[in-house]
C-alpha positions in Angstrom: -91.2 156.1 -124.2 -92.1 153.1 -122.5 -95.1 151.1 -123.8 -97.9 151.8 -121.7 -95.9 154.8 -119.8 -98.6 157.3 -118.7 -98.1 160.9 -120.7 -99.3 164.5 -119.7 -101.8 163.1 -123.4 -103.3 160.8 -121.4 -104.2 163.0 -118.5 -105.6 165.6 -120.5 -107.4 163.4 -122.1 -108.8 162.4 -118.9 -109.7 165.6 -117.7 -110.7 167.4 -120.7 -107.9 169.8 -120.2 -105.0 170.5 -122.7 -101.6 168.7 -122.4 -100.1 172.4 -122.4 -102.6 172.9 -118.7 -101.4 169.8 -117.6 -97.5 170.3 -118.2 -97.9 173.9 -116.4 -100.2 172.4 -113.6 -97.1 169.9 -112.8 -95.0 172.8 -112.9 -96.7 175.3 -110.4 -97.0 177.6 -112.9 -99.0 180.6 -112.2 -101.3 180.8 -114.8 -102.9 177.5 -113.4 -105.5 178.2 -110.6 -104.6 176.2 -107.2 -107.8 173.5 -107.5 -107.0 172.9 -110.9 -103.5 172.3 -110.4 -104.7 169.8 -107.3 -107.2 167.7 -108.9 -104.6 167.3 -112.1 -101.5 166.2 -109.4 -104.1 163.6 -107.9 -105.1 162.1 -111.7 -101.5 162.2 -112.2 -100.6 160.2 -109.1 -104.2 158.1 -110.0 -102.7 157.4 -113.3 -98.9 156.6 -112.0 -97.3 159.5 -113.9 -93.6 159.8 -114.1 -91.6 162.5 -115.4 -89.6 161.9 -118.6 -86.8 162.8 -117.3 -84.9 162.2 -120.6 -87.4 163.9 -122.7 -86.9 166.6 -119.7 -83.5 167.2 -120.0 -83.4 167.4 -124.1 -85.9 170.1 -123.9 -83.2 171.7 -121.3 -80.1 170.9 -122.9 -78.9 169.3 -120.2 -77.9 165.6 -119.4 -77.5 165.8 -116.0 -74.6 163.4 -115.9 -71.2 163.8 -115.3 -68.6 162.0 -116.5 -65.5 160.7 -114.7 -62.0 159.2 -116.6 -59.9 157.3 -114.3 -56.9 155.4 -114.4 -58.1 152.8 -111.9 -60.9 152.3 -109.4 -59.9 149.7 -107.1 -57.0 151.5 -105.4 -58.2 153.1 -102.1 -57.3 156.8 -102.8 -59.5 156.2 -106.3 -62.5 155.0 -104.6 -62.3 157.4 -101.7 -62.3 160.1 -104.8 -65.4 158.6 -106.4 -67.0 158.5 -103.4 -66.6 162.1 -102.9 -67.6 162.9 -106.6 -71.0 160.8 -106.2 -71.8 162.3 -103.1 -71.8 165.7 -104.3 -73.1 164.8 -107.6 -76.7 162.4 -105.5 -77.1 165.8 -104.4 -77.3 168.2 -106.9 -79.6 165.6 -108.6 -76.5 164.7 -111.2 -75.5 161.1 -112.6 -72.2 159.6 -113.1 -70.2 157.8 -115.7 -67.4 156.6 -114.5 -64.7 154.9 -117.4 -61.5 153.5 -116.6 -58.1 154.1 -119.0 -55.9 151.7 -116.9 -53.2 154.1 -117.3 -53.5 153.7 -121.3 -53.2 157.3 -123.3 -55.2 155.2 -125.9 -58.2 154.2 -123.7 -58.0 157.8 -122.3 -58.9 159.7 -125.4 -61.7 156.7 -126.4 -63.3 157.3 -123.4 -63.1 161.6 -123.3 -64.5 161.3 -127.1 -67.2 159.2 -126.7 -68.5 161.2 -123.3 -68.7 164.5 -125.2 -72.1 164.4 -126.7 -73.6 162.2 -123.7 -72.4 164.5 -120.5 -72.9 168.1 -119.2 -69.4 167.8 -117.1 -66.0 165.9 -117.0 -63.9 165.2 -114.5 -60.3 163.2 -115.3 -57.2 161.9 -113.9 -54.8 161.7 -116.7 -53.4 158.7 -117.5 -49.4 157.8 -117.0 -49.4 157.7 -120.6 -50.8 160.9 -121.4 -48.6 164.0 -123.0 -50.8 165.2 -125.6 -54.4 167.0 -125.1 -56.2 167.6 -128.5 -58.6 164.9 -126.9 -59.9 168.0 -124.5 -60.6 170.5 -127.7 -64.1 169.0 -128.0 -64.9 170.0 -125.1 -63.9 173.4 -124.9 -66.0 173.6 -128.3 -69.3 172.5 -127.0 -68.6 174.7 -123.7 -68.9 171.8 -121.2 -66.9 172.2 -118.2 -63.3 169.8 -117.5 -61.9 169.6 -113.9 -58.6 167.8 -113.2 -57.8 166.1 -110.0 -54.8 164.7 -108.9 -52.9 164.3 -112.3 -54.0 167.3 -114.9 -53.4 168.9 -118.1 -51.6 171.6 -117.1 -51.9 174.0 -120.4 -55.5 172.7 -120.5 -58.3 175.3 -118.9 -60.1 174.2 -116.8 -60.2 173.8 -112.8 -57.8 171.6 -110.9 -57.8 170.1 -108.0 -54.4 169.3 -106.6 -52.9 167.5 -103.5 -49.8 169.6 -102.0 -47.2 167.2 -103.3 -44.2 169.2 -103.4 -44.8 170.1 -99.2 -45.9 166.5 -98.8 -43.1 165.2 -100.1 -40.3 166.9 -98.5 -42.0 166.6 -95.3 -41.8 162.4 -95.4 -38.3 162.2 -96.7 -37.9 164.8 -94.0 -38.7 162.0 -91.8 -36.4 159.5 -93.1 -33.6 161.6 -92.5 -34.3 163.1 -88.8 -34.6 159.2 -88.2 -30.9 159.0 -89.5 -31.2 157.9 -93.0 -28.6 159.2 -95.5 -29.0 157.3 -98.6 -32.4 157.5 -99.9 -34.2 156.5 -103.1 -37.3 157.3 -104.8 -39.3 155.8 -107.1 -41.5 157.3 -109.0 -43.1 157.6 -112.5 -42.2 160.3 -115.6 -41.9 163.7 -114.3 -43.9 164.5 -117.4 -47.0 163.9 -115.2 -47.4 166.9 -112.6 -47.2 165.0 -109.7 -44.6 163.3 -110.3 -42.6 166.4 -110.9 -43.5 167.7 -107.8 -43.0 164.9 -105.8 -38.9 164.6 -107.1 -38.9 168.4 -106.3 -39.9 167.7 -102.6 -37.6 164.5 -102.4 -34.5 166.9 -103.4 -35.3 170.2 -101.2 -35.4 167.8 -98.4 -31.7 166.1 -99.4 -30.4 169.7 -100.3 -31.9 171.4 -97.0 -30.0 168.4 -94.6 -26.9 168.6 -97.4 -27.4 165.3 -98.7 -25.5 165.6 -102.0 -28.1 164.5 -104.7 -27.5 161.3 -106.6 -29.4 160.8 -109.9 -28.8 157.0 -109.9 -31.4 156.9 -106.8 -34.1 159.0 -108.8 -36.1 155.7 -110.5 -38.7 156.8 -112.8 -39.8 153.0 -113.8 -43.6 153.8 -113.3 -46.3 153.8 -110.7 -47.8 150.5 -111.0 -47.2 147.0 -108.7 -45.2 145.5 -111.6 -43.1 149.2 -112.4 -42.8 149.7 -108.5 -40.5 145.9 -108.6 -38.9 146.5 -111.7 -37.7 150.5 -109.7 -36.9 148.1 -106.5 -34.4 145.8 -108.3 -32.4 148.8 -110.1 -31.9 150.5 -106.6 -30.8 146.9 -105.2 -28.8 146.6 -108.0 -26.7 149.6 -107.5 -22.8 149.0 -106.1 -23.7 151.2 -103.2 -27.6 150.7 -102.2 -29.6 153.1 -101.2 -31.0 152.5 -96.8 -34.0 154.1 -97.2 -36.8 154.2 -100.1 -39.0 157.1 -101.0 -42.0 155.6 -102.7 -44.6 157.6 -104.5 -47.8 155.7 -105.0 -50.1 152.5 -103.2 -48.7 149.9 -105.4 -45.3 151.2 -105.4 -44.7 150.8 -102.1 -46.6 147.3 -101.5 -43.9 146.0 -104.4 -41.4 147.4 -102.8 -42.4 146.3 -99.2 -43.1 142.5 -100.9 -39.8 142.9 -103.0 -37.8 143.5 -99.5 -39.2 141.0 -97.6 -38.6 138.8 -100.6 -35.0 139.4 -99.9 -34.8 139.3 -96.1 -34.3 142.7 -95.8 -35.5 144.1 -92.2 -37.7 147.0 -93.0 -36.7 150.2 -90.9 -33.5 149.1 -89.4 -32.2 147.7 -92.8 -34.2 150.2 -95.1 -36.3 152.6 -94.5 -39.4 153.2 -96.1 -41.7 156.8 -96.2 -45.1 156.5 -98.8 -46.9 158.7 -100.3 -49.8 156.5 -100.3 -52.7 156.4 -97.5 -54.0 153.0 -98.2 -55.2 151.2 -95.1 -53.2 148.1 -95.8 -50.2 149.8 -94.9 -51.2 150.2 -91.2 -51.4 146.4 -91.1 -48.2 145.7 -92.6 -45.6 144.2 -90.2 -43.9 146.8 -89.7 -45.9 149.6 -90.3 -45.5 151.7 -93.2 -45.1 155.4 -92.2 -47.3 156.9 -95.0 -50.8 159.5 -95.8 -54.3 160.2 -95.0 -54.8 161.6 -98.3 -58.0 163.5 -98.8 -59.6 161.6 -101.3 -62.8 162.1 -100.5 -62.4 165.5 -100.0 -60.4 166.2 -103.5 -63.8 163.9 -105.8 -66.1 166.4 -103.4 -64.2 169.6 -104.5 -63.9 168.4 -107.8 -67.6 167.8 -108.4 -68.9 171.3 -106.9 -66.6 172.7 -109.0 -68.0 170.7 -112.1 -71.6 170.9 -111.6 -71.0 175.1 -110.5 -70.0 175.6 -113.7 -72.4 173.5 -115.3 -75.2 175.7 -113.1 -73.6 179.3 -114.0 -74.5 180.4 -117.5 -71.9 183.0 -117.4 -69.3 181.1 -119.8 -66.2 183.5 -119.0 -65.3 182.3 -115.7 -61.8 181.7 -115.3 -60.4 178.6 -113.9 -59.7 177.9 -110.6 -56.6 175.7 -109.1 -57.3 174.3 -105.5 -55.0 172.5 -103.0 -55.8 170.3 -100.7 -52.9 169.5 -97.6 -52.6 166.1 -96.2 -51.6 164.6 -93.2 -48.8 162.0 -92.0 -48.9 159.0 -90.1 -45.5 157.9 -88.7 -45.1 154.4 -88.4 -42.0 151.8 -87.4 -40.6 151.7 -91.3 -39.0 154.8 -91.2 -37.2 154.5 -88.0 -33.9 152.5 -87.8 -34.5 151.8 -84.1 -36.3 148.5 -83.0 -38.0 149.9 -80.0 -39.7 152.7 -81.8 -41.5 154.6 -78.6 -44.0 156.9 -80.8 -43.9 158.9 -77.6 -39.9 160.2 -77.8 -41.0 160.3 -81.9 -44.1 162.9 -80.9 -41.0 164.4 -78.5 -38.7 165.2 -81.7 -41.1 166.2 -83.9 -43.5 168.6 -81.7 -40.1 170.7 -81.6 -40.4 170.6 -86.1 -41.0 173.6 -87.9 -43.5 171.9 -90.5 -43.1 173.0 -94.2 -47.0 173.6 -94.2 -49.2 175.0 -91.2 -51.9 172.6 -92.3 -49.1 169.5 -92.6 -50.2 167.1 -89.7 -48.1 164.5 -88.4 -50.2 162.1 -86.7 -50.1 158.0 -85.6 
């Protein structure tokens, strides 16, 4: 309590009511006649009475914070995705921690540990470091309420909030070879981590459905930072037969691998092709374009936070967990297109006449 912080004491003192009349009269209750409830709201206002919200919410059992483990929060697609969460949370009258791991297994389990006893909800993208889960047990203890997004736990309960990588995926190397690429990379980080998985699964249904023999030498798994996304670039350059067309699989992936090409003179789209999954702006502005996502971000920290507090809300503690997946949409640019007069007009042309993998899969410019 704040020194000189009015309390429902002082204006019972003031009226010559109890502090047990004054607590019910700022709670409607109906054991307080209208009038008295009135004249004790204005001596409350008078007086410059604010609840104690902490004091509130210890007497509830409830926090109302939620907290949110990240890997990083500078990237667009993370920062769309807290948007969404604090959104949802501002209106359900919920706080937010947010704690970043900086893809560190280490700095994950610090930070899920020391939230336990301070938040009512978690929400966490694992980090690329994470395989083991015995940091989540606490949690499942005390009966608060996990949600995954993005990169989850997948023998963990609780819900999970996915993109459709797998559909995603084939659909832009699907891209690179209707544009009459043959040879095509990926890079990517350890398919121990779910989205990676499914993102190598969706790079080889599109090779095996065009009968593109699959080549393990182009499958990099270096990582899904900047620094990771160069070191995956120079073994694919370094191969005796290159690859003419690059899969990349997150933001910083594939600005090292659009920096690391125009490092060596390489002409992007006519000498390799590129197709991101990665919907940061940047990539529009790039000369030439990067043919890449509108991920859903904002929608995915949204879902994941209605979910969170729902739970936290529903005193039934035998709900069973819930997976949801969100679709994305395309945006076809000049880097996956080996002709120099890309017309997005004959583009729109070939592809209006596309069975897409997903009826909610959008291409769009």
């Amino acid at each position: 309590m704040k020194k000189n912080q009015t309390t429902i004491y002082d204006i019972a003192n003031a009226m010559g009511v109890s502090a047990s009349t004054v607590s019910r009269a700022l709670r409607n209750h109906q054991d307080i006649s209208d009038e008295v409830t009135a004249n004790i709201k204005k001596m409350a206002k008078k007086m410059n009475y604010k609840t104690n919200i902490i004091a509130k919410n210890l007497k509830e059992r409830r926090t109302k914070v939620i907290g949110i483990v990240i890997p990083e929060v500078m990237h667009h697609f993370s920062m769309s995705v807290l948007n969404g969460i604090e959104e949802v949370a501002f209106r359900k009258g919920f706080h937010i921690i947010v704690a970043k791991t900086n893809e560190s297994y280490s700095r994950e389990v610090m930070h899920v540990e020391s939230l336990a006893g301070l938040v009512d909800g978690l929400i966490i993208c694992i980090s690329q470091e994470t395989k083991k889960f015995d940091h989540f047990k606490t949690y499942k203890q005390l009966e608060i309420p996990v949600v995954f997004f993005e990169r989850v736990a997948e023998k963990v309960a609780g819900h999970k909030v996915l993109m459709n990588d797998e559909a995603t995926s084939f659909t832009l190397v699907e891209q690179l070879i209707k544009s009459g690429f043959k040879k095509i990379g990926i890079i990517t980080g350890g398919d121990h981590l779910n989205i990676c998985k499914s993102r190598i699964k969706g790079y080889k249904d599109a090779l095996q459905m065009f009968g593109i023999e699959i080549d393990e030498n182009l499958i990099i798994k270096s990582g899904m930072s900047y620094q990771e996304g160069r070191v995956g670039f120079q073994k694919l350059m370094g191969l005796d037969i290159k690859p003419d067309a690059i899969f990349t699989t997150s933001d910083q992936i594939t600005l090292a691998v659009y920096s690391e090409a125009k490092r060596m003179g390489l002409q992007i789209g006519n000498n390799l092709g590129i197709a991101a999954f990665s919907c940061d702006p940047l990539l529009g502005l790039l000369e030439p374009a990067i043919t890449g996502l509108n991920l859903k971000g904002f929608e995915m920290g949204s879902m994941a936070a209605q979910l969170c507090i729902s739970e936290i809300e529903n005193e039934n503690k035998n709900l069973k967990s819930r997976t949801e997946t969100l679709s994305n949409e395309m945006i076809i640019r000049k880097s996956s297109s080996k002709s120099t007069d890309f017309d997005i007009s004959k583009t729109n042309e070939q592809l209006s006449k596309n069975k897409f993998t997903e009826e909610n899969l959008v291409y769009i410019y």
